[in-house]
Structure formats: structure tokens, C-alpha cells
C-alpha positions as MATLAB code, in Angstrom:
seq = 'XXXXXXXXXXXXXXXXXXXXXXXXXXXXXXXXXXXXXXXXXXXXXXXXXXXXXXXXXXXXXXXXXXXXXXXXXXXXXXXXXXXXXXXXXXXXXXXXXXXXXXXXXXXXXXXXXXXXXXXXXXXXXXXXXXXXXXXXXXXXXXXXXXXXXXXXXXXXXXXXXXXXXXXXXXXXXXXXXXXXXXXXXXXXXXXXXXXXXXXXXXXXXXXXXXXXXXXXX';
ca = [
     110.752   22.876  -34.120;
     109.483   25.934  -31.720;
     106.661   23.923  -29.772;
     103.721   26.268  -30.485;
     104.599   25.822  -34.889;
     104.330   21.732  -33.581;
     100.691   22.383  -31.535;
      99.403   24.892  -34.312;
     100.563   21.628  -37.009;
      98.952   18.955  -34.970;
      95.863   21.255  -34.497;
      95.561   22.427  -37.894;
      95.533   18.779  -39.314;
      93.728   17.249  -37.308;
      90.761   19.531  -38.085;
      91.740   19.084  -41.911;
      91.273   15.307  -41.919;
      88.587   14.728  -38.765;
      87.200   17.980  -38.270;
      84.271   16.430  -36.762;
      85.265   13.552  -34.620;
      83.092   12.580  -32.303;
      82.098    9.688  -29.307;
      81.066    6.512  -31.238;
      80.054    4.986  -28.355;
      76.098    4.552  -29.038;
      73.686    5.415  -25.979;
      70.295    7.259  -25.586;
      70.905    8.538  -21.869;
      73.982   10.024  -19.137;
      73.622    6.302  -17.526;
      74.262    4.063  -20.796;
      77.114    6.237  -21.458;
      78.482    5.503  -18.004;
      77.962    1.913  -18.789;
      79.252    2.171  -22.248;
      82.500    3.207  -21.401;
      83.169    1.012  -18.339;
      82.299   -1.948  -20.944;
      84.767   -0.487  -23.259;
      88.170   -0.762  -21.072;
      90.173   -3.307  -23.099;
      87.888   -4.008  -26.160;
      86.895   -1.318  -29.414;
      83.732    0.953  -29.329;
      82.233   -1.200  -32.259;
      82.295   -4.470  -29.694;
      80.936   -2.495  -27.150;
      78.392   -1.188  -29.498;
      77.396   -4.540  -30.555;
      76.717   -5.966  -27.322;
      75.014   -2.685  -25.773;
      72.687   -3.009  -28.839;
      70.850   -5.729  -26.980;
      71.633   -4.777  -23.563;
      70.069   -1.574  -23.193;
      66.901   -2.631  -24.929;
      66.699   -5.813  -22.190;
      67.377   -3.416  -19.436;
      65.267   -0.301  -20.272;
      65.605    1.163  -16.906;
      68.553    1.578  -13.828;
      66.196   -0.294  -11.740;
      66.167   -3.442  -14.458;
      69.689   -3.536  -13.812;
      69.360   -3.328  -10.435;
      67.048   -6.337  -10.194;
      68.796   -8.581  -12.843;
      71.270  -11.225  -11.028;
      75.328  -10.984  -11.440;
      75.291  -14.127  -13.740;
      72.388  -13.205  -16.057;
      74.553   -9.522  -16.699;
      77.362  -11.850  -17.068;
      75.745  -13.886  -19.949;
      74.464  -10.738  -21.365;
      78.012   -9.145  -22.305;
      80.234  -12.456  -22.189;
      81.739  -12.088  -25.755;
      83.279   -9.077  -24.024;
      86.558   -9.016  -22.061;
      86.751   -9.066  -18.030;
      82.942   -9.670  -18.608;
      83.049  -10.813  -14.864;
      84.119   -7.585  -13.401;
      82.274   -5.714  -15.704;
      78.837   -7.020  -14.559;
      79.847   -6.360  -10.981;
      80.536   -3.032  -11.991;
      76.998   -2.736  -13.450;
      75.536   -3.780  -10.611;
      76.867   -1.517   -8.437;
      76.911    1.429  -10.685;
      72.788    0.394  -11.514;
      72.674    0.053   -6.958;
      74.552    3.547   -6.138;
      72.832    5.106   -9.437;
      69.144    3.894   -7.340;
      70.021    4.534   -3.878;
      72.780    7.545   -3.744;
      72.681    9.237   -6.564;
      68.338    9.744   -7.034;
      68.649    7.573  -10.561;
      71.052   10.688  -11.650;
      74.555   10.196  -12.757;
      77.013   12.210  -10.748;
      78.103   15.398  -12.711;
      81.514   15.539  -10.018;
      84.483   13.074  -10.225;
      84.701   11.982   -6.445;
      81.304   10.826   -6.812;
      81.711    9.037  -10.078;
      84.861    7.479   -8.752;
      83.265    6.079   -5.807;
      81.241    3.693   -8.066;
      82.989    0.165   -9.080;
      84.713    0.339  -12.234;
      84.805    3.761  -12.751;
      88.594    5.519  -12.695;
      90.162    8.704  -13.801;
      89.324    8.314  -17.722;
      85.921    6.729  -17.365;
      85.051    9.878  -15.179;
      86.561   11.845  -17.386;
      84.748   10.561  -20.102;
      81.731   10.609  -18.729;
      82.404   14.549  -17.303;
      83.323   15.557  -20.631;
      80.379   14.245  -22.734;
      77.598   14.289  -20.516;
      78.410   17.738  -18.479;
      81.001   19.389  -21.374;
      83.416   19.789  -18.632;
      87.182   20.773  -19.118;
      88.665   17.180  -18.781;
      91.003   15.598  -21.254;
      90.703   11.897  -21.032;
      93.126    9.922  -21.828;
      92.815    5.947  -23.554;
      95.600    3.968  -25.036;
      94.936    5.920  -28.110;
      95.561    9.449  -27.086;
      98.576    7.794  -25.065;
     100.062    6.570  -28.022;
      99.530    9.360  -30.270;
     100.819   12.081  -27.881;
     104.209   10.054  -27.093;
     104.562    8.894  -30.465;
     104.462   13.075  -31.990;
     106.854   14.315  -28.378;
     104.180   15.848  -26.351;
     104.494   13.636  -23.299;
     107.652   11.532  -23.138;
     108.254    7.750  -23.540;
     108.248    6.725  -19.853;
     105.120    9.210  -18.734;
     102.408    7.848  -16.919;
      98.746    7.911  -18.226;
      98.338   11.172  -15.359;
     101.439   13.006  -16.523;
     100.356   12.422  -20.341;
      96.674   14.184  -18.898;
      98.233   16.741  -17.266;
     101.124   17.980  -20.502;
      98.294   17.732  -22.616;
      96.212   19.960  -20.711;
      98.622   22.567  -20.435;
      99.246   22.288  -24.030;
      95.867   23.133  -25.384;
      93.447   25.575  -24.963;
      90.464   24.420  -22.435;
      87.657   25.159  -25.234;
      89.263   22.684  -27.297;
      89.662   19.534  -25.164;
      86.599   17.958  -26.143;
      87.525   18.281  -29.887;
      90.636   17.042  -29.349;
      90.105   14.317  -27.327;
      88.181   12.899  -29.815;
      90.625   13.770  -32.666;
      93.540   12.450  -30.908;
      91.556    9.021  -30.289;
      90.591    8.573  -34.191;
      93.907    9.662  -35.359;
      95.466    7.002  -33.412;
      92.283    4.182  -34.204;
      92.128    4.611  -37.779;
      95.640    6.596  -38.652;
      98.095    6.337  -36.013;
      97.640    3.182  -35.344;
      99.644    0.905  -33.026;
     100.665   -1.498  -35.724;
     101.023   -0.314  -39.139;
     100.344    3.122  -38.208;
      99.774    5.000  -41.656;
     102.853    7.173  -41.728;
     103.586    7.373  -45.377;
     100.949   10.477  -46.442;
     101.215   12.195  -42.767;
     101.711   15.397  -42.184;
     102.977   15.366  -38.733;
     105.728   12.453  -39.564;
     108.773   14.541  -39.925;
     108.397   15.205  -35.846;
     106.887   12.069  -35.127;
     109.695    9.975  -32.961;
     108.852    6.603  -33.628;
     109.122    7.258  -38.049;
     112.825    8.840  -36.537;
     113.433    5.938  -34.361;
     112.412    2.949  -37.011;
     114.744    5.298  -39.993;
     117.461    5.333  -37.848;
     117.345    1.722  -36.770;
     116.886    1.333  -40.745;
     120.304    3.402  -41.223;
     122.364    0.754  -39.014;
];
């Protein structure tokens, strides 16, 4: 198949079934988002959701998380995984937020990278929804998804995934797709029992080739 018929496919139905896909991350401003999605590395949105439900109503303000102690942040967000590095990196996120940053969340990468707990994807993340720049993060879901119908290849890195995908769609629609690529893989394309039998992308999608052919011997 010519690669642009496979793009115009993948594009055309994933606006067909989640034409609308958006961040379900829940947070009122730039700075809970930023803390949202550092929470969110190795647990689901809905967890996250849960337990920033009663965090950002204890801590109101940057400066409340600035004050708070490591262990009381620790308690708050326990039922979460790597709860211990994640309150360190609210601390210092809440610190840099106060003191470099004038209570403003960076709208450059560098800057957002300098704070704990912030890499590539939770920069991009957070340059994508807050300032609707041209990035194309990339989570375990988009990883999957764009091995799984050939646009990155089996052994690619999380960076070289970014990087194909970028050059394989149009910059206007990287926020779209970001998010389309994540649900597809949450609640279609999922890791295990991935909903193959009614897709319309499965007669290029390698791993329905791989597990027919493993079938066939």
C-alpha cells in the first residue's frame, strides 16, 4: 500500500470513530496540567484524575505546594506509582514555578525540562495543550499504535517514533492526532486484546499479520 492511501486511511478513521478526542486529564490552570501529567507517567488518566481531585483543592495555590513538606505530598498521592519521586518532582516544579519562572509555567522546552520530572513528552504535553504548539508527544499509547499500523518500526526509539510521525502528518493536525492516536490505542488498540476484529486499519496492521501467520504454522 502507497504510504500516503495508508496516512489518508488512518486519518480518515480516526476522525470517523473519535473525531473529537481530547486531554482527559482534568485541571483548571497551565500549572495543574504540568502536575497532572508528571503524576500520570506509569498509571491511567482516570487514577491520576482521582487523586488530583483532592489534591488541587488542598493545594489551591503554587505557593501551598511550595510550603507543604515532601512526606505530606507523599501521603497525598500514595495510591499512585513512584509516589516518592513524584512528590519531589512537585516540590521542585511548585519551588522553580515560585522563584524562576514568576508563578508562570514556561511556554519553551529547555525551561520546562530543567524542572524535576519533566522530559521530552511531559514538555511536549504541556507545549501542546497549554501553548498549541507544533509538538507530537509521544506515550506508550501512540508508541504502540504507530509500530503496531508500520509507521515507525519495531526497534525505534520513543525520539525516532516522534520524529517519523512528525514528518508524516501535517503540523495543523498534531494536536488532533495526538490525542486520536492515544484513545485508539486506550480504548481500541489496546495492548492486550486490542479490538481488531471490526477495524478498519487491520489489513496493514503488522501485529493481526504477525499473530495469522504464527496461526498458519
Amino acid at each position: 500500500m502507497i504510504k500516503k492511501e495508508k496516512v489518508d486511511r488512518i486519518r480518515n478513521y480516526f476522525n470517523e470513530i473519535l473525531p473529537s478526542a481530547d486531554c482527559e486529564l482534568n485541571y483548571s490552570t497551565d500549572y495543574e496540567l504540568l502536575i497532572a501529567v508528571v503524576l500520570s507517567a506509569q498509571t491511567t488518566d482516570k487514577k491520576v484524575n482521582e487523586v488530583t481531585k483532592t489534591l488541587f483543592k488542598k493545594y489551591p495555590a503554587i505557593d501551598d505546594y511550595d510550603k507543604a513538606s515532601l512526606s505530606e505530598i507523599e501521603k497525598d498521592i500514595k495510591v499512585i506509582g513512584l509516589y516518592k519521586a513524584k512528590a519531589l518532582a512537585i516540590k521542585d516544579i511548585a519551588s522553580k514555578l515560585k522563584n524562576n519562572f514568576g508563578y508562570k509555567v514556561p511556554d519553551n522546552k529547555k525551561d520546562l525540562m530543567s524542572m524535576r520530572g519533566v522530559g521530552n513528552k511531559v514538555a511536549n504535553v504541556v507545549m501542546i495543550e497549554i501553548f498549541n504548539k507544533e509538538e507530537f508527544p509521544v506515550d506508550t499509547h501512540v508508541f504502540r499504535v504507530a509500530k503496531r499500523l508500520g509507521l515507525a518500526n519495531k526497534n525505534d526509539s520513543i525520539l525516532l517514533v516522534e520524529k517519523k510521525l512528525r514528518k508524516t502528518f501535517k503540523k495543523e493536525e498534531y494536536k488532533l492526532l495526538h490525542h486520536q492516536f492515544i484513545h485508539f490505542g486506550r480504548y481500541y488498540c489496546k495492548a492486550m486484546k486490542p479490538e481488531c476484529e471490526n477495524c478498519k486499519l487491520k489489513d496493514f496492521c503488522l501485529d493481526v499479520h504477525i499473530k495469522s501467520s504464527t496461526k498458519v504454522k
